[in-house]
C-alpha positions as CSV (number, residue, x, y, z in Angstrom):
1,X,103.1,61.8,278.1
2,X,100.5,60.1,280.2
3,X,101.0,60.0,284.1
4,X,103.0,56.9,285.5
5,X,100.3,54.6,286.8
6,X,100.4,54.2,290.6
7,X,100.4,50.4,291.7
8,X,99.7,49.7,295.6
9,X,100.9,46.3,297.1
10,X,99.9,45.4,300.5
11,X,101.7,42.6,302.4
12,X,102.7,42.1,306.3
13,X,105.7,41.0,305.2
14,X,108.7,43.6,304.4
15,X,110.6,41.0,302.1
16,X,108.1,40.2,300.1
17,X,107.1,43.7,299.6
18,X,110.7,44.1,298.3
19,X,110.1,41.1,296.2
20,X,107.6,42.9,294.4
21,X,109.0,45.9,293.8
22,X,112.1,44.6,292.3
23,X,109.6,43.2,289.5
24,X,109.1,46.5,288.3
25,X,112.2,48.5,288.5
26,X,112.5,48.8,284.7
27,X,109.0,49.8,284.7
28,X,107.4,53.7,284.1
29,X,105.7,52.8,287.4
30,X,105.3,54.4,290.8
31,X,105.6,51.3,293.1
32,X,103.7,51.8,296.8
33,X,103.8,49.3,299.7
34,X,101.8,49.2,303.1
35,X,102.3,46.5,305.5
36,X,99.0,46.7,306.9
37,X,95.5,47.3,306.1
38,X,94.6,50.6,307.9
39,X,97.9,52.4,306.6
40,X,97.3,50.9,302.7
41,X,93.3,52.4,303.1
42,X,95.2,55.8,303.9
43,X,97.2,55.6,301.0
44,X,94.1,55.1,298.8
45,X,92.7,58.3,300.2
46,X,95.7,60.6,299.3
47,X,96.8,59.1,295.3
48,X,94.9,58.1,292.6
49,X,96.2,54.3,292.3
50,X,95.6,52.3,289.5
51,X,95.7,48.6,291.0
52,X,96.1,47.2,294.5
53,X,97.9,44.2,295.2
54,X,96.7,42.6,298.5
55,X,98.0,39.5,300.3
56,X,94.7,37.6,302.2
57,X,96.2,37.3,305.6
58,X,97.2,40.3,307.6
59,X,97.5,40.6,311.2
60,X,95.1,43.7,311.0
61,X,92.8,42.8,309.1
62,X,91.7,39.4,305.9
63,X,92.8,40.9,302.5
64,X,88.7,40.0,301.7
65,X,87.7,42.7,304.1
66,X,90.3,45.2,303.4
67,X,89.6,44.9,299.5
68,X,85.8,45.5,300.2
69,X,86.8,48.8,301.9
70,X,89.3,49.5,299.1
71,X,86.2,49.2,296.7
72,X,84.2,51.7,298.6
73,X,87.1,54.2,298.4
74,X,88.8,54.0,295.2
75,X,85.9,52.0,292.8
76,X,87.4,52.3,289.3
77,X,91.0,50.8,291.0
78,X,91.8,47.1,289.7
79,X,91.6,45.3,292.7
80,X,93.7,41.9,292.6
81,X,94.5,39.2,295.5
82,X,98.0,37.6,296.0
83,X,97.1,35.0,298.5
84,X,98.5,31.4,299.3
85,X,96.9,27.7,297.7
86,X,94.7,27.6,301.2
87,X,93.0,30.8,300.6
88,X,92.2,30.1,296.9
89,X,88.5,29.5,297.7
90,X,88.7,32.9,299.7
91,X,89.7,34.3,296.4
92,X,87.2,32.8,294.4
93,X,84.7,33.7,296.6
94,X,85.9,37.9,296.5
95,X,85.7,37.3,292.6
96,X,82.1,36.1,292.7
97,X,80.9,39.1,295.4
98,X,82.7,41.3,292.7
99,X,85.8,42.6,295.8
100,X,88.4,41.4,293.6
101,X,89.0,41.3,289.8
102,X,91.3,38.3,289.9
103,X,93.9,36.3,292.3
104,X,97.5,35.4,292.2
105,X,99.1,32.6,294.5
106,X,102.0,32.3,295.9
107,X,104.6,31.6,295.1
108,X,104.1,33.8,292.1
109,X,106.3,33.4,288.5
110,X,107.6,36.7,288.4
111,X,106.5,37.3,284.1
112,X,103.0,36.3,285.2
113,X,102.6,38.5,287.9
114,X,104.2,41.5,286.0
115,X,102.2,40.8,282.8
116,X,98.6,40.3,285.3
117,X,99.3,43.9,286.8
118,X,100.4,45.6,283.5
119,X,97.5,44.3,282.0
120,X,95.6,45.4,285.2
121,X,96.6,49.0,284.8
122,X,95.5,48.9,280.9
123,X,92.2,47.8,281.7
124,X,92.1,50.7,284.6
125,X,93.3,53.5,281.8
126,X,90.0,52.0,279.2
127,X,87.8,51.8,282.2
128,X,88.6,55.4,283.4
129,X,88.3,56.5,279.8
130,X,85.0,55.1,279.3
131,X,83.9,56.8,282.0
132,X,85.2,59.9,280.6
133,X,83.5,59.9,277.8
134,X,80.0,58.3,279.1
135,X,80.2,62.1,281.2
136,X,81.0,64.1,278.2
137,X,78.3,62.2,275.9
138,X,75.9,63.4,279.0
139,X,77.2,66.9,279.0
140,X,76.7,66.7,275.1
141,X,73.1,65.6,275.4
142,X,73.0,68.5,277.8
143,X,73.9,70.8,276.1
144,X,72.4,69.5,272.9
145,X,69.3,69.6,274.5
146,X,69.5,73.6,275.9
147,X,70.4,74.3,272.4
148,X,67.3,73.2,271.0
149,X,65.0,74.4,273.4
150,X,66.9,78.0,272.4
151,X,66.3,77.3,269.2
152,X,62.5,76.4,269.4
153,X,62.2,79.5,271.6
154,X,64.0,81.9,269.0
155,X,62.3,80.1,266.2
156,X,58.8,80.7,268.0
157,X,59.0,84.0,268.3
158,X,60.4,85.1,265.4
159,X,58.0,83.2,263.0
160,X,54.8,85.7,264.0
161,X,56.4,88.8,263.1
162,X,57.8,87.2,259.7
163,X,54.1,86.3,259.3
164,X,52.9,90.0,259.6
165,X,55.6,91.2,257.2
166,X,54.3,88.3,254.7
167,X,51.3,89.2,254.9
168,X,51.6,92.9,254.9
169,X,53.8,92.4,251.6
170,X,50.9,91.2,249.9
171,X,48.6,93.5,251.0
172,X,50.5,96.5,249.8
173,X,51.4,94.7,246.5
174,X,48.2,94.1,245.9
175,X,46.2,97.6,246.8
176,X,49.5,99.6,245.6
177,X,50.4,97.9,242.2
178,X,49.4,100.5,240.0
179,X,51.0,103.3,242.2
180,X,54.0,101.8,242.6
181,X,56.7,102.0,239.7
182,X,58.3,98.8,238.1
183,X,61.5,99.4,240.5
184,X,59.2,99.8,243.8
185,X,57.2,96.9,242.9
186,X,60.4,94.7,242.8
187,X,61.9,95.8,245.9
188,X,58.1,94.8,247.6
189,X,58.6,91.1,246.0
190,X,62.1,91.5,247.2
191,X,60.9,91.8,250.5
192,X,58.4,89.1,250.6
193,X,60.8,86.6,248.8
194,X,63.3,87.3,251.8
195,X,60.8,87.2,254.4
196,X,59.3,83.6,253.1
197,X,63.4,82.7,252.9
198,X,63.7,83.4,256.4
199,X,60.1,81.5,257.6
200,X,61.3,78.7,255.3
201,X,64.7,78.4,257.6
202,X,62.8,78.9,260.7
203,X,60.7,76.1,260.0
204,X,63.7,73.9,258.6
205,X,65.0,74.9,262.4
206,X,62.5,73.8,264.2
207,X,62.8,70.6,262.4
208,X,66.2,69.9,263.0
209,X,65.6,70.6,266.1
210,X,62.7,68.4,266.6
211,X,64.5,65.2,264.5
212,X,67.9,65.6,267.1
213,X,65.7,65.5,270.0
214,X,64.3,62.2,268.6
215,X,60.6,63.5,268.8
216,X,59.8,63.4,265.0
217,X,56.3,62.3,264.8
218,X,54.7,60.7,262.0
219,X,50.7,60.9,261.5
220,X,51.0,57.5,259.2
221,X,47.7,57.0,256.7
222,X,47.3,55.5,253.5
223,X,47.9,57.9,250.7
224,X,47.5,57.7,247.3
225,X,51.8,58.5,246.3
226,X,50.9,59.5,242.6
227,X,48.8,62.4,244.0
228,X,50.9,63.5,246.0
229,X,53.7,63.5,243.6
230,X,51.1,64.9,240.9
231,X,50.8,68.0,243.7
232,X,54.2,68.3,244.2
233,X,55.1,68.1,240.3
234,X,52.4,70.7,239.6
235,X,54.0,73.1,242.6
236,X,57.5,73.0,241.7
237,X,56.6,73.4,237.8
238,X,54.9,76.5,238.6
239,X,58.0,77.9,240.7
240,X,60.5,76.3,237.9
241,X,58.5,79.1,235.3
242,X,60.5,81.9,235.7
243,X,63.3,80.1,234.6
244,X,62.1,78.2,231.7
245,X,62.0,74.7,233.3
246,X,59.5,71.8,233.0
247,X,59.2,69.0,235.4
248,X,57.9,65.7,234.0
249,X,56.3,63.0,235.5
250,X,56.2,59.2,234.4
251,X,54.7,56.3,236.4
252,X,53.8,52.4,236.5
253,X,50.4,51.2,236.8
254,X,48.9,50.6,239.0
255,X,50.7,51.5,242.1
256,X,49.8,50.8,245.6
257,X,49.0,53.0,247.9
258,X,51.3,53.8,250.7
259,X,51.4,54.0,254.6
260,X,52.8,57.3,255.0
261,X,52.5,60.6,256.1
262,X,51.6,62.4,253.7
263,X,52.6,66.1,254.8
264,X,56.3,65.0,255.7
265,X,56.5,63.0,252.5
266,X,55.1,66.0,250.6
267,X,57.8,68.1,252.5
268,X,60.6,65.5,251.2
269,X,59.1,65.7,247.3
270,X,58.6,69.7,247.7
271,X,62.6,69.9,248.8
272,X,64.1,67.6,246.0
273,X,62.2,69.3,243.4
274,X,62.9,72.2,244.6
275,X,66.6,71.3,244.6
276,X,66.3,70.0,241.2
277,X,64.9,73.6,239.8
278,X,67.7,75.8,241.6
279,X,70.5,73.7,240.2
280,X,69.2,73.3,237.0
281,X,70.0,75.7,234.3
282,X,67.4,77.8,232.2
283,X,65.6,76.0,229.7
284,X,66.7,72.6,231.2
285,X,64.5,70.1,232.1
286,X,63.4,67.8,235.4
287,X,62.3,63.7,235.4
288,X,60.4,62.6,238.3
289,X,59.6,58.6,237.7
290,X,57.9,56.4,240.7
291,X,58.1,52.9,240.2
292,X,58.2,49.1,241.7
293,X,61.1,46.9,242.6
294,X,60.3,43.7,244.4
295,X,58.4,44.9,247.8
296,X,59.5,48.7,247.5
297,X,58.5,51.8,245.5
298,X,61.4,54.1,244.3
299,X,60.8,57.1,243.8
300,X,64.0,59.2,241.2
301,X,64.1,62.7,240.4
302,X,66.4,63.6,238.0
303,X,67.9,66.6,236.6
304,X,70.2,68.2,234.2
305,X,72.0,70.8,236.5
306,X,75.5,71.2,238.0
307,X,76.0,68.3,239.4
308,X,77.2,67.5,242.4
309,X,81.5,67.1,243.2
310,X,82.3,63.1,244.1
311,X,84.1,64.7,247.3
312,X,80.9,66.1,248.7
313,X,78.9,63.4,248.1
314,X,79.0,62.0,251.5
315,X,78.5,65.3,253.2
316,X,75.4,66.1,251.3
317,X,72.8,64.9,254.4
318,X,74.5,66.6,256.9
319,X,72.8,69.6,258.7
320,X,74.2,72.4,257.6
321,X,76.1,71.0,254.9
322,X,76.4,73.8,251.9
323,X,78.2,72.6,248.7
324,X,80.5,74.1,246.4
325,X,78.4,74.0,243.4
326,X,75.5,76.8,243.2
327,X,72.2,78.2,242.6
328,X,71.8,78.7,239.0
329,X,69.5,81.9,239.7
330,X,70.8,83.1,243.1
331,X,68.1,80.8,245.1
332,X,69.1,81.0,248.4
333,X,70.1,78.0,250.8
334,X,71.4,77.0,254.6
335,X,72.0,73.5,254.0
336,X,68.9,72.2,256.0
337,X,67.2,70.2,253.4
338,X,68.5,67.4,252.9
339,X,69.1,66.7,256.1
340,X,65.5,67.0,257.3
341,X,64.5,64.7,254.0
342,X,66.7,62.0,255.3
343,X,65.3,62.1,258.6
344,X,61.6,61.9,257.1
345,X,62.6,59.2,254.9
346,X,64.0,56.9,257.0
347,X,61.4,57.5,259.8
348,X,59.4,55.6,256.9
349,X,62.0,52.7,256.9
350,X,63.1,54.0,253.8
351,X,66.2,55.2,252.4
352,X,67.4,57.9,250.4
353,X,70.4,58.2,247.5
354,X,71.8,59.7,245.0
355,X,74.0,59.5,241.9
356,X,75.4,62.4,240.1
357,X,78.4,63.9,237.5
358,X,79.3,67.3,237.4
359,X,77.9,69.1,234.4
360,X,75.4,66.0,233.7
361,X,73.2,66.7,236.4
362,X,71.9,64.5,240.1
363,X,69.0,62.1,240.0
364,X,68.0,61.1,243.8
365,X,66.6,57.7,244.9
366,X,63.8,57.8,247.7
367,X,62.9,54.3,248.4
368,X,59.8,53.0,250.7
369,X,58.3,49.9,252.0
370,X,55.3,49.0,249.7
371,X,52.1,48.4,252.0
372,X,49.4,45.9,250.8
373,X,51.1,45.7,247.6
374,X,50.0,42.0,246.9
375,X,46.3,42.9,247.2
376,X,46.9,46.2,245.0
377,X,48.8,45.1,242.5
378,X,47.6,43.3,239.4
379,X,50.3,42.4,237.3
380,X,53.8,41.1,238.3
381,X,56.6,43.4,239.6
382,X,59.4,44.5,237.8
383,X,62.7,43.3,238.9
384,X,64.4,46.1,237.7
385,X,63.2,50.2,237.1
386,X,64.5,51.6,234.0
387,X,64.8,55.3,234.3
388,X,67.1,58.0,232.7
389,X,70.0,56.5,233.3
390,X,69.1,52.6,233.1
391,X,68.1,51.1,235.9
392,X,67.4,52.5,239.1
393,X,68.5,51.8,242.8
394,X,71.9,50.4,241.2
395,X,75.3,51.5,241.8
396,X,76.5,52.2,238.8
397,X,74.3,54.9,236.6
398,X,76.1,55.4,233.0
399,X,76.5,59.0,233.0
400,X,78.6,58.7,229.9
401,X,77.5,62.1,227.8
402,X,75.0,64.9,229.4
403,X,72.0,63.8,226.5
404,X,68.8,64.6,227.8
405,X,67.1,60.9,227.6
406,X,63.1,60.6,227.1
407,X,61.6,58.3,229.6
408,X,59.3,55.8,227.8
409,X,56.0,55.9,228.4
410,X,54.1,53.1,230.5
């Protein structure tokens, strides 16, 4: 249970001190009284007090003056004036120079005057929490901030040895493979497949790091998006071999070219194909499809892999984030990805989603702002993109049966 708020009247006058008290004898409050400014200043030195009470005229000292000092040495207290009809302009005035948060008169109503202070000590409580939690979002940031200079440190260093051992890999592969037995020569592409893992998650590091730091930098150009999907496409189907799967690309003419940055947007097309592959069975195959809608280009990629559980759907951008459903041929994973593509994307003022049923496969939705489109397209937009499922950038895809569709040609 919390503390009981400490509330701090100060009046030269004993009875009406009394008065006061009596209010709040029902109350889970610690009632203190000072009949005079100098003893009630001492007082606010030795507790922490949640509200002072102060009458305007004291023989010591104005109620004006001793709130002002009251400010200085307890600032987060709720600092309220009980004063008589004559001194209301004295209040007013204490309001306006920011002494006092509000005034009282007297004669009080006793329900007013209880409701004012209880209310008084709320606010004090949200202020004082507030305050709380502006230090711990600093100490956060702090902290946030020493992690990823670690990080970048770590992730420094490491990446030039890792570069050696690639590099050495290939070497011996190359001036050894017809020494070296079958066996010998798979435990050498064993070692240069971990060691490209491991400078593939230091690099997916040093992105986090730099998107959570707020220093992701964009070297904006316009770029031909069908080429750079072509690229992409023609990468990932040359990785998707060894298991048997074939990536196919559809696309409305003409299309515009974009204001983008055509290395992070290549990184976001290189990781959702690459998804598409490692969750995708053997033999399977992969959609990509760019198209128009209004003043955007959506961009899907669609497979026929495990799908993705409705439960971890929301999680699935998060840094870190590893789901239950896995690599159909042991490809390895930290959870980075995704999280580093939805950065990307939206640092184009795009967006990014995705629809998917378990055993039917995921299609994703990457959709950017269309630059120049009126003076680079020649034929009216579609309002809606038919795709694989229907149409794209909706809700509601109609994953009904796992049937492979063909996408029509355009």
């Amino acid at each position: 249970m919390d503390e009981a708020a400490r509330v701090l009247f100060v009046d030269d006058e004993q009875n009406i001190l009394n008065a006061l008290r009596r209010i709040f004898i029902d109350d889970d409050i610690v009632v203190l009284t000072a009949t005079n400014g100098s003893d009630a200043l001492d007082m606010l030195k030795g507790n922490d007090i949640s509200v002072v009470v102060s009458d305007n005229v004291m023989p010591d000292v104005l109620g004006t003056q001793f709130l002002d000092e009251a400010k200085r040495i307890a600032p987060d207290s709720i600092r309220i004036m009980l004063t008589g009809h004559a001194d209301v302009l004295a209040a007013v005035e204490a309001i306006n120079r920011g002494e006092v948060y509000k005034f009282l008169t007297k004669p009080w109503d006793d329900n007013e005057l209880r409701n004012t202070i209880l209310h008084s000590i709320d606010r004090h409580r949200i202020l004082r929490l507030d305050e709380e939690l502006k230090a711990r979002q600093i100490e956060l940031e702090r902290l946030n901030e020493e992690k990823n200079r670690l990080i970048g440190a770590v992730a420094h260093d490491l990446r030039n040895p890792l570069t050696v051992i690639v590099g050495v890999g290939d070497l011996l592969g190359l001036q050894l493979k017809d020494i070296l037995s079958e066996k010998q020569l798979r435990h050498l592409e064993r070692l240069k497949t971990s060691s490209i893992f491991m400078f593939n998650l230091i690099n997916n590091m040093l992105d986090v790091r730099m998107i959570e730091s707020e220093k992701l930098k964009l070297d904006v150009r316009e770029t031909d998006i069908v080429g750079l999907i072509r690229q992409s496409v023609d990468l990932n189907n040359f990785l998707a071999e060894p298991k048997n799967i074939t990536i196919h690309f559809t696309r409305e003419d003409p299309m515009p070219k974009l204001r983008i940055d055509p290395s992070r947007m290549e990184q976001v097309l290189n990781n959702v194909l690459f998804n598409a592959v490692k969750y995708s069975q053997g033999g399977s195959m992969v959609w990509v499809d760019i198209a128009l809608s209004g003043s955007r280009v959506v961009i899907s990629v669609r497979d026929e892999g495990v799908g993705i559980p409705a439960a971890e759907m929301g999680a699935i951008f998060e840094p870190f984030t590893k789901g239950s459903a896995r690599p159909t041929a042991d490809e390895k994973s930290v959870g980075l990805g995704l999280a580093i593509v939805k950065k990307i994307v939206e640092g184009h003022n795009g967006s990014i989603s995705v629809e998917s049923k378990v055993g039917c496969g995921t299609t994703f939705f990457i959709t950017l702002p269309a630059a120049a489109m009126a003076e680079t397209r020649e034929s009216p937009s579609r309002p809606e993109i038919e795709g694989p499922f229907g149409t794209y950038g909706k809700s509601s895809l109609p994953f009904s049966n796992c049937v492979s569709p063909v996408l029509p040609r355009r």
